[in-house]
N, C-alpha and C positions, 0 to 999 in steps of 0.2 A: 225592434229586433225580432227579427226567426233563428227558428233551430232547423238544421239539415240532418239528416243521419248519414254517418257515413258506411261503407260497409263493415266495419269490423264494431260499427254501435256505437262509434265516437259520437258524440253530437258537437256540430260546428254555426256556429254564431255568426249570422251574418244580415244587413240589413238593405233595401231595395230604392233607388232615387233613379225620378226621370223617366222616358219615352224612349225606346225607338228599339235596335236592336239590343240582344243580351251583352252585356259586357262587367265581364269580373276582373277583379283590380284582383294583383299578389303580390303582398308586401315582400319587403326585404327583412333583415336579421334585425328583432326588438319590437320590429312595428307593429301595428294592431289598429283597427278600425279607433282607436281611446287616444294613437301616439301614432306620430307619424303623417307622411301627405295625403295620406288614402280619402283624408275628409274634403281639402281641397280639391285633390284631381276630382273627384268625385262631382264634386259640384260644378266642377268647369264643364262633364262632361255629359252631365245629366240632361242638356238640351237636346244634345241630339242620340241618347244612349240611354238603355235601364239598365243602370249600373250596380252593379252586386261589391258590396267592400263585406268582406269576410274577417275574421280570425283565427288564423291559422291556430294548428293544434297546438294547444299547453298557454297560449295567448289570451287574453281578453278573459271572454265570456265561453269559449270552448270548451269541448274537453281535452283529456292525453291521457291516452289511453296507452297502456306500456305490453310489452316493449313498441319503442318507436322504432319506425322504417319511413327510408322517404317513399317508397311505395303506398305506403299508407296519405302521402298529403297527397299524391295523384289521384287514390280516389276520393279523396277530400274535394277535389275538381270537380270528380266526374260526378258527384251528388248535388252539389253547386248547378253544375251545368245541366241536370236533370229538374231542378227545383227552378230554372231559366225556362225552360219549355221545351229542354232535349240537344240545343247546341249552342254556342256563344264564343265571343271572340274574348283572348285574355290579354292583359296588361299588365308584366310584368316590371317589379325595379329589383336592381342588384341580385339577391339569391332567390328572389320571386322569379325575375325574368329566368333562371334557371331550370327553375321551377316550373314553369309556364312551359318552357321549351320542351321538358321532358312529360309535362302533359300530353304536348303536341305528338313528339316520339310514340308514344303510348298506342295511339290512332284512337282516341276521346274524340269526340265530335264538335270540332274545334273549328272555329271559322278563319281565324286570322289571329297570329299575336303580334303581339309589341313586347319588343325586349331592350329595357333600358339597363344597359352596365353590366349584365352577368359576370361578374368577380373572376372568373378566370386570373391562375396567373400561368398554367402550360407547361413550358418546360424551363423557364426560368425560375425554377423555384420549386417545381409544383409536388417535388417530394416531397413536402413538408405536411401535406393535406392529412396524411394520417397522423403525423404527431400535434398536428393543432386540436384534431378531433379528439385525441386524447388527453392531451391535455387539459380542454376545455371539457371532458365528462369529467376527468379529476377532482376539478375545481369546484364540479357542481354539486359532485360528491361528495367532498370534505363541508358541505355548506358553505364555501369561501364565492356567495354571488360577486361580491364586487370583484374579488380578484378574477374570476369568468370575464364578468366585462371588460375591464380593466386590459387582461391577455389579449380578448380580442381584439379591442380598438387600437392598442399599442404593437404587437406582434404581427397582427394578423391586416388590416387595414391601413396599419402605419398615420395613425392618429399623432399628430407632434406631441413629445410628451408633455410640455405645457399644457395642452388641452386636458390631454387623460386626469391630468394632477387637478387641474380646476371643477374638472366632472361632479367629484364629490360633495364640492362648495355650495350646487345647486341642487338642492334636495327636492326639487319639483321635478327634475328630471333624472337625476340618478335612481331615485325613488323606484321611477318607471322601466330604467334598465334592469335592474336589480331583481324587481318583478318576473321578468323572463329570461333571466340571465340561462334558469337553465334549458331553453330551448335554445341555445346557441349551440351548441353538440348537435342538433338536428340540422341545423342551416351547413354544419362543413359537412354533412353525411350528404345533403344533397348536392355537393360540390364535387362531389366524386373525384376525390383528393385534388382538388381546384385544377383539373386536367381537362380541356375540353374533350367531349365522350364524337370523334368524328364521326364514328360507324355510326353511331348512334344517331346522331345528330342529322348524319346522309339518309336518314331513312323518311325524315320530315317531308311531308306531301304538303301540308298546310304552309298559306302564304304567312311570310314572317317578314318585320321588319327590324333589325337590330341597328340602338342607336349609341352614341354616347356624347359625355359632351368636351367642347372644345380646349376647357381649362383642368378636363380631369388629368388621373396620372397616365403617365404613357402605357402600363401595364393593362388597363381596361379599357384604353385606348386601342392596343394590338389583339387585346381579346374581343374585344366586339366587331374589330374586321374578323380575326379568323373565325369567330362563330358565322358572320355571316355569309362568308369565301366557303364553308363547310356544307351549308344548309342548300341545297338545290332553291334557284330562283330568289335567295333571300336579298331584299333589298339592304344597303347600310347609310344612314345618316347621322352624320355630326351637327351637335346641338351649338349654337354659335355664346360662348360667354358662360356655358355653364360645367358644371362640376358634377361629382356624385350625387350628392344633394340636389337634384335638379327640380328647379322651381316649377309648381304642378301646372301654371300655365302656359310654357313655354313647351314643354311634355305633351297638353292635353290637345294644345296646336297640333303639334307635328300630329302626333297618332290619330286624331279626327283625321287627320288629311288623308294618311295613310289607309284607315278604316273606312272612310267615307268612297273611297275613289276604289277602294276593292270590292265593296256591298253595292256599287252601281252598275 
């Protein structure tokens, strides 16, 4: 494990596997280089890629340094991609790929991303983005972690609530939500009340390719077309059999191809 400094002094936690060009993975909402696929894709993609898996601020081994802004995880990147050797292509899932994207925006010195699921839900819904985010600091404020996660996976991701209910049962993994329950308020702030930002997004010079998969919901399903109907040149692909949770090998395929066939 290394430290990066960020620019406001944060120090972010992250560790180095593999050859070839730079490439940083960005988790989604809970995960951390400790929980989560970041270990797996990691290693599927360490053959042809030196792959940086980080922890995001308030996560892992990091710090969180207050007040938070998602501006601050962007230059969380751009110390990352400096501690690469100046440029690197990113790997985003779910609020990472959001993440990743608004790197890109930024004009970071960015090669190429991969954007798997960015959470979007638009205009069906998408008022709700600022009452999640407060209710999810609410929660984190009263010390109520579980009921944080609990919100999110049930309210917010639409977790069946049989599952939510059993979450608890497993204390090897609830354990670990719980843990970071209160960076969940940072993941809807960079959701920019879960509206895709188009202006924004039209300003992306960097090749991108947004995917998702073929058994997820229809909702990030319609979001990762309009992100990449948004993005000048952005390619879109559907993962055949998979879901949100998309298994890090069928992920590490497509994006090598993707990554591979633009660095040639």
């Amino acid at each position: 494990m290394t430290y990066v400094t960020s620019k406001d002094g944060t120090q972010i936690a992250y560790d180095r596997t593999g050859s070839g060009p730079a490439l940083i993975l960005v988790d989604g909402a809970m995960c951390s280089r400790a929980f989560g696929p970041s270990d797996k894709l990691a290693s599927q993609l360490a053959p042809r890629f030196t792959v940086y898996r980080y922890d995001r601020r308030g996560r892992g081994d990091s710090g969180d340094t207050t007040p938070y802004s998602s501006a601050r995880e962007v230059e969380d990147i751009a110390a990352l991609i400096a501690a690469a050797g100046g440029s690197a292509s990113l790997i985003g899932l779910s609020s990472g790929a959001v993440l990743a994207l608004e790197a890109a925006a930024s004009g970071l010195p960015i090669e190429q991303v991969v954007a798997y699921e960015p959470p979007y839900v638009d205009e069906g819904g998408a008022g709700h983005g600022d009452a999640h985010e407060r209710e999810l600091a609410r929660l984190v404020a009263s010390g109520n972690r579980g009921g944080a996660v609990r919100y999110f996976m049930k309210d917010m991701v639409n977790v069946p609530a049989p599952v939510v209910f059993m979450m608890p049962l497993m204390p090897w993994i609830w354990g670990k939500l719980k843990a970071v329950a209160h960076t969940l308020p940072y993941d809807a702030a960079v959701m920019t009340q879960f509206k895709v930002p188009r202006a924004r997004f039209a300003s992306i010079r960097t090749p991108v390719l947004v995917m998702h998969g073929s058994k997820t919901q229809e909702r990030l399903k319609d979001a990762a077309r309009t992100v990449a109907a948004v993005i000048p040149g952005a390619q879109h692909r559907e993962l055949p059999g998979q879901t949100h949770n998309v298994q890090p090998g069928v992920l590490s395929v497509a994006a090598t191809e993707f990554l591979a066939a633009r660095s040639t």
